[in-house]
C-alpha positions in Angstrom: -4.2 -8.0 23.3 -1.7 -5.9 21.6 -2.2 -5.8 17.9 1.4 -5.4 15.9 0.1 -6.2 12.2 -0.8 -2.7 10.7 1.3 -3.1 7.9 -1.3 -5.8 6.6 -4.4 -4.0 7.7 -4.7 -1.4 10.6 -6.3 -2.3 13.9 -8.8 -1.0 15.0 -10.7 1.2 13.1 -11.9 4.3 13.9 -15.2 4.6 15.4 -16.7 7.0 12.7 -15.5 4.2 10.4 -17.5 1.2 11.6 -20.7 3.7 12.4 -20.8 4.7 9.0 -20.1 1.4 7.4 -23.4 -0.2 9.7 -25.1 3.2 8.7 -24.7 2.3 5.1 -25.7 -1.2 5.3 -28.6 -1.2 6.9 -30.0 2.5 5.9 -28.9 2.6 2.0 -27.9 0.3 0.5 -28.2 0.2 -3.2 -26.5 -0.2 -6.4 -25.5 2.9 -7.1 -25.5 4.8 -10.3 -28.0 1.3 -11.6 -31.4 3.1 -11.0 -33.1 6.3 -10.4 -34.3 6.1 -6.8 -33.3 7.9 -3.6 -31.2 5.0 -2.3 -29.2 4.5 -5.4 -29.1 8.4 -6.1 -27.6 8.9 -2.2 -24.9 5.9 -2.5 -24.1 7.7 -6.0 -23.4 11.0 -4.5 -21.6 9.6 -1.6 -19.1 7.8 -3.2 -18.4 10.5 -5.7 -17.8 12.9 -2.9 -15.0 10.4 -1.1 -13.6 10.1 -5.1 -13.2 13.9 -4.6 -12.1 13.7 -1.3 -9.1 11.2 -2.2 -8.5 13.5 -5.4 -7.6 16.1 -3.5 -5.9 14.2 -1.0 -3.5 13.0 -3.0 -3.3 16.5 -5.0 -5.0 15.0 -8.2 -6.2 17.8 -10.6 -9.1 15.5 -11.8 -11.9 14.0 -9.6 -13.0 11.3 -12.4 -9.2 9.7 -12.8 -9.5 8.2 -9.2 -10.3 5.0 -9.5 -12.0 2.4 -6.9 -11.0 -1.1 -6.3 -11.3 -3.8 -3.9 -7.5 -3.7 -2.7 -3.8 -2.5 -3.8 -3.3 -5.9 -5.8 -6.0 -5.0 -7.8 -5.4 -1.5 -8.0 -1.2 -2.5 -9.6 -2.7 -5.1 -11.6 -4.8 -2.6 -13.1 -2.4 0.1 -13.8 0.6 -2.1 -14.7 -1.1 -4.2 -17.7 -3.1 -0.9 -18.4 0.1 0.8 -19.4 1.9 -2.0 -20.7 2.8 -2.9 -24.5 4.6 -5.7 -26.0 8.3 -4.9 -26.6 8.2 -2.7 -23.2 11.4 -2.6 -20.6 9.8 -2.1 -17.6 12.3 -1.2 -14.1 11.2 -2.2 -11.0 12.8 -2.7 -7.6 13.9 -6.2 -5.1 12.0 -4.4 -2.7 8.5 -4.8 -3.8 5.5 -6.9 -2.9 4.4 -9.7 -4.8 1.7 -7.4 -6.3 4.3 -5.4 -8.2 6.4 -8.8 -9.0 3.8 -11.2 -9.6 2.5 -9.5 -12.6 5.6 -8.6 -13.6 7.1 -11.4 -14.1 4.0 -13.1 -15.4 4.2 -10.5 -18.5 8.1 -11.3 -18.6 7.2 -15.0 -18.7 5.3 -14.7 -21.5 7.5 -12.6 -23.8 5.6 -9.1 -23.4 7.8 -7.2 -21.9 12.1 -7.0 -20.5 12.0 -6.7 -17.1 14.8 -5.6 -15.0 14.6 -5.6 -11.2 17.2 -3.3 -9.0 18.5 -4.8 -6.0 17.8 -2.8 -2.7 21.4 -2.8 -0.1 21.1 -5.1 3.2 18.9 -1.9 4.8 16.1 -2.0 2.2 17.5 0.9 0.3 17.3 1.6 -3.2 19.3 4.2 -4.9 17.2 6.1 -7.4 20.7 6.3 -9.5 20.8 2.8 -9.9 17.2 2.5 -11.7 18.4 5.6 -14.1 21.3 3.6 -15.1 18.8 0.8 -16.1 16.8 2.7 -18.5 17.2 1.5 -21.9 15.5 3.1 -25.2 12.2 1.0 -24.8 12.0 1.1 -21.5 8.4 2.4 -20.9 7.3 1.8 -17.2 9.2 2.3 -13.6 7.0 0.7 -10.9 8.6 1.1 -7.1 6.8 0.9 -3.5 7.1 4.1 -1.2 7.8 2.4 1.5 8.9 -2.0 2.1 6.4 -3.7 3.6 9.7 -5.4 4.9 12.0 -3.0 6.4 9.6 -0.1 6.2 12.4 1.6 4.1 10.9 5.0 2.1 12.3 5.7 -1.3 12.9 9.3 -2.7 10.1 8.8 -4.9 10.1 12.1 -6.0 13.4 11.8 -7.1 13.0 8.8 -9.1 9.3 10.7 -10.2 12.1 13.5 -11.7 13.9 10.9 -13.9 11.2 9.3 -14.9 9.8 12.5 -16.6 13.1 13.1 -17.6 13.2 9.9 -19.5 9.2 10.4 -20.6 8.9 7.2 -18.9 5.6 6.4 -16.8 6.0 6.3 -13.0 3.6 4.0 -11.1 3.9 3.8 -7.2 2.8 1.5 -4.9 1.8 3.3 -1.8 0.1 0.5 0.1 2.3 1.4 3.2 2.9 5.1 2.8 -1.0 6.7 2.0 -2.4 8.0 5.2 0.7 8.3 6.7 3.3 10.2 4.3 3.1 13.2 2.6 1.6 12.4 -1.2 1.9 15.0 -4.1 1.2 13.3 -7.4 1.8 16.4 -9.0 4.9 17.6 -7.2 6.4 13.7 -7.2 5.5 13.3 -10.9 3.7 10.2 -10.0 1.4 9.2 -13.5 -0.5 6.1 -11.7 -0.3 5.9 -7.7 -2.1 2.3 -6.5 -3.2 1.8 -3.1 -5.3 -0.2 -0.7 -8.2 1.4 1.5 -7.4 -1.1 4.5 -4.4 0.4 5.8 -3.1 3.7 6.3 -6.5 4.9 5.1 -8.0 3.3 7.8 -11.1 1.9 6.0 -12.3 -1.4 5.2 -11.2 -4.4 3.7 -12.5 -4.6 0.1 -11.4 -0.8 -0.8 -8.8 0.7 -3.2 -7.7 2.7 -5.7 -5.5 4.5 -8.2 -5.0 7.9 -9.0 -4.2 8.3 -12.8 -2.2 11.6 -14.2 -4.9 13.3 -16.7 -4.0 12.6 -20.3 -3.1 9.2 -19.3 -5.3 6.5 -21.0 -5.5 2.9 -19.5 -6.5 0.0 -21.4 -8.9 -1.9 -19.5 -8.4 -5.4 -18.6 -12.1 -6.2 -17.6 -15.6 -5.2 -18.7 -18.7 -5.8 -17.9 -21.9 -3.2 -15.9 -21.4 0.0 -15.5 -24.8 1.9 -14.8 -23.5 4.2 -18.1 -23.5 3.4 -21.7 -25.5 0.6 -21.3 -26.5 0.3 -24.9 -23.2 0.2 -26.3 -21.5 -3.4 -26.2 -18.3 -1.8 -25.7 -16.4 -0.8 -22.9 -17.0 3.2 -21.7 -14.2 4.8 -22.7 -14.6 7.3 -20.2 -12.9 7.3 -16.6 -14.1 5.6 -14.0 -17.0 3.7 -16.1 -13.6 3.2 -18.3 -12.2 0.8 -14.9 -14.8 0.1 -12.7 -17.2 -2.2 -14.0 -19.9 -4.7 -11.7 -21.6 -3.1 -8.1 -18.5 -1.4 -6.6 -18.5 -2.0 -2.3 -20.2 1.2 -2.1 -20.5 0.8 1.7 -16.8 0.3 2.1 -16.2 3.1 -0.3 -17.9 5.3 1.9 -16.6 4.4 5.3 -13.4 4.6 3.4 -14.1 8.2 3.3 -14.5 8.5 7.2 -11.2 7.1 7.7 -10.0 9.8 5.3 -12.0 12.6 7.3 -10.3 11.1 10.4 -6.9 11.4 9.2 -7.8 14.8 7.9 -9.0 16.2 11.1 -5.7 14.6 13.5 -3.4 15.7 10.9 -1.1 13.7 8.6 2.0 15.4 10.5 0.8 13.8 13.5 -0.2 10.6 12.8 3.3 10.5 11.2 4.9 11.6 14.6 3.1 9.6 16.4 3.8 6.5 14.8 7.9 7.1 14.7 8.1 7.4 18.3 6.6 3.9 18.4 8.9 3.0 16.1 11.9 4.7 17.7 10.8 3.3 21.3 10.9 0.2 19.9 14.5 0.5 18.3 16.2 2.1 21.3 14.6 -0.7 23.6 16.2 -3.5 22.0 18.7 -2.5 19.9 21.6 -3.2 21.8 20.3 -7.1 23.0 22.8 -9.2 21.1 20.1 -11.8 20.9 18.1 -10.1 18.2 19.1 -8.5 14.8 17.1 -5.5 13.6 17.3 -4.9 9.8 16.3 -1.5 7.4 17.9 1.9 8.3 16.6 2.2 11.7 16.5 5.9 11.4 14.4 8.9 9.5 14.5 6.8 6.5 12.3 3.9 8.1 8.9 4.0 8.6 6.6 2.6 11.3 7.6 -0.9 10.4 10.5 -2.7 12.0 11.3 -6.4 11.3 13.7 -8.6 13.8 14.9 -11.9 14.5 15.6 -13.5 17.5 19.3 -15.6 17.4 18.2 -18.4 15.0 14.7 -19.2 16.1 11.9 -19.5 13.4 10.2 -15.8 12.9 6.8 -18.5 12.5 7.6 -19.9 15.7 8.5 -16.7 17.8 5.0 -15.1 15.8 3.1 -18.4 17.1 4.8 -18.0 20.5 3.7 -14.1 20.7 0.2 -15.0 19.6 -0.7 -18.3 21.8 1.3 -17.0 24.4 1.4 -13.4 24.9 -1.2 -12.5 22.5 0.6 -9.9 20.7 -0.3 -10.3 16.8 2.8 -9.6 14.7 3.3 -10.4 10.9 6.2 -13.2 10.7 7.5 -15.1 7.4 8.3 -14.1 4.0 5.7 -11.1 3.9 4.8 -11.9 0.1 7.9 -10.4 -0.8 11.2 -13.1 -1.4 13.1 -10.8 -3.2 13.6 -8.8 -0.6 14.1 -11.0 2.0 16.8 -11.9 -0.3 17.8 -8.8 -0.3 18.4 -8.1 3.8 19.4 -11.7 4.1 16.5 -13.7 5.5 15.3 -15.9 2.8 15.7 -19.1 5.1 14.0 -17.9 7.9 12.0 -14.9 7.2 11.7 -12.3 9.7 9.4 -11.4 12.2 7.8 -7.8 11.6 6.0 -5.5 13.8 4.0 -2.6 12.1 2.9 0.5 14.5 -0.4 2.3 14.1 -2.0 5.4 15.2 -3.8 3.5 18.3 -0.5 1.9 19.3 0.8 3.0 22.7 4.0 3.4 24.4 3.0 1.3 26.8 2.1 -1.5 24.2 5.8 -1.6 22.4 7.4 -1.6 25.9 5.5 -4.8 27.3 6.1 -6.2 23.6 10.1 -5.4 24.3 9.7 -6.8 27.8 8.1 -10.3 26.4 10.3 -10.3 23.2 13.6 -10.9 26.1 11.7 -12.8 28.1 11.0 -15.5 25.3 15.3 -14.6 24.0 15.9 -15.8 27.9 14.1 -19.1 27.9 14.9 -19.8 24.6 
């Protein structure tokens, strides 16, 4: 089995990952910050050590303002229509997932806010000029990804960070594709909200997220309920995180979450980073030149580990279905919950078939995948 789909959720996880998440289970688990006994006390501390850990991660100046969730869709949903007012322009990108988009345009469709959306070039590139020119006077919000799920294109977020201060506009950043594995300076990239999921680059579980949120910042919320704190008042804490995080968090996810982090800590973001683009560059020089597939992004510096294909004018489900039943070699085919930019490298009809690398990816993995991929161009 060679696993191809760590733009979706990385595969496998480390070993200190899974340990702790079983450790957690079966040794601890309780609600934490809901009682005063030694289980709930120890999940308590635990999490707010891997809130401190991601803090500083990230180069947040305050532990409190990160934020758990259960994924990045929740995590963007939070932070967008926790920002947003009525009357708002909000600037976004082609290139984004439906998590950006899809509450986007619900807002747009019912009159809250202008939305304009700036259309990324055939590679998957957006020009941080191009969103400048599309501030207005009420324009209150610029939401991009760091990095397409797509094309695995990286935006100079810290360049479009730069005008949005300029502008006094607030930044939020999707880094669903980039935490773990880029370098993250919310401070440095004046980045006000950064949303991401704990499944991928962080290496952790399913059911994990979060947002980082600039101090000063204030968030309306857009759900109550439980929060171990407060509990006599029948509003909302105003306070971050009770503020955010309401109902029993996945306290063992959250803390196997922070294993993953410690993992990526101890190899180094640098090489996980370099290990991952020569997978992709392997990849690229093996099968560029064929004249039966089409590559698409920058295929260069400017690309991440992610690198989406078509072969001739064959279905990306059916070659996916082919590499799975066949082959099994998982890969990510289709539209990739993002049509706009599909529409935006040209492959709206037929999609694209995507391969993501990961740290525990092998040379010898994306070569056999190169050496089936013309294989299946031959007999097709």
């Amino acid at each position: 089995m060679i696993y191809f789909d760590n733009a979706a959720t990385t595969f496998p996880k480390p070993t200190v990952v899974t340990d702790k998440l079983l450790e957690v289970v079966t040794g601890y688990c309780a609600n934490p910050g809901r009682s005063g006994h030694k289980f709930a006390l120890k999940m308590d501390r635990e999490i707010f050590d891997v809130r401190d850990r991601l803090t500083k991660f990230v180069n947040g100046t305050n532990t409190m303002n990160t934020i758990f969730t259960f994924n990045g869709t929740d995590s963007l949903n939070i932070a967008i229509k926790g920002v947003v007012k009525e009357g708002m322009h909000v600037i976004t990108t082609s290139m984004e997932h439906n998590s950006v988009l899809r509450p986007l345009k619900e807002l747009e469709r019912r009159a809250l806010i202008e939305l304009t959306i700036v259309e990324g070039n055939q590679q998957g590139m957006v020009e941080p000029e191009d969103i400048e020119k599309s501030i207005k006077p009420n324009t209150g919000i610029i939401v991009t990804t760091h990095m397409s799920n797509l094309t695995g294109t990286i935006l100079d977020i810290e360049k479009i960070g730069q005008i949005a201060a300029n502008y006094n506009i607030i930044y939020i950043v999707d880094a669903a594709q980039s935490i773990g594995v880029l370098d993250i300076d919310v401070q440095k990239m004046n980045i006000d909200i950064l949303c991401f999921p704990g499944h991928k680059g962080l290496l952790g579980p399913m059911g994990t997220g979060g947002l980082y949120i600039r101090e000063g910042l204030e968030l309306d919320h857009i759900k109550e309920g439980g929060t171990g704190s407060f509990s006599s008042d029948p509003l909302q804490p105003s306070i971050y995180p009770d503020r955010l995080e309401c109902g029993t968090s996945n306290g063992p996810g959250i803390i196997a979450l922070g294993e993953g982090l410690k993992f990526i800590e101890e190899v180094g973001l640098e090489n996980i980073r370099e290990h991952e683009e020569s997978l992709k560059n392997l990849f690229i020089e093996n099968i560029l030149d064929d004249k039966d597939f089409k590559l698409y992004g920058t295929l260069d510096n400017r690309q991440g580990a992610v690198v989406s294909l078509n072969l001739k004018d064959m279905d990306s489900s059916e070659l996916g279905y082919i590499l799975s039943e066949d082959y099994e070699i998982f890969i990510r085919p289709g539209l990739h919950c993002a049509p706009l930019a599909h529409k935006s490298i040209g492959t709206t009809d037929f999609g694209a078939a995507r391969f993501s690398f990961g740290y525990f990816n092998t040379d010898k993995e994306v070569l056999e995948a190169v050496r089936i991929l013309k294989e299946i161009a031959k007999e097709y």
